[in-house]
C-alpha angles and dihedrals in degrees: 000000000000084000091060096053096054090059095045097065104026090094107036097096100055097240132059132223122204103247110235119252089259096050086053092051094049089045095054094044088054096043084046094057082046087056098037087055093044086054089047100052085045089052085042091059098047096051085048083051100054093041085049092054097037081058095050103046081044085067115092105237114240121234125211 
């Protein structure tokens, strides 16, 4: 997300200026936490879906 927006708006303003290391730095860590929670909700998803399945093949079928 964080990454996005960084493109986004990089060019808007018709000239660029070299970040400083520091802002480089600040920018990745906090592109790196983005990254770490994305990977956590996916995570997150997965674990929902096999529950989700494990329930479903644990309930008898009904027949007709």
């Amino acid at each position: 997300m964080m990454a996005r927006r960084m493109m986004m708006h990089g060019g808007c303003q018709g000239w660029y200026e070299e970040p400083s290391l520091e802002d480089k730095i600040e920018w990745l860590e906090e592109y790196q936490r983005d990254l770490e929670q994305e990977t956590a909700d996916v995570a997150e998803r997965i674990r929902r879906l096999k529950e989700r399945r494990d329930e479903e093949s644990k309930e008898p079928t009904v027949s007709a």
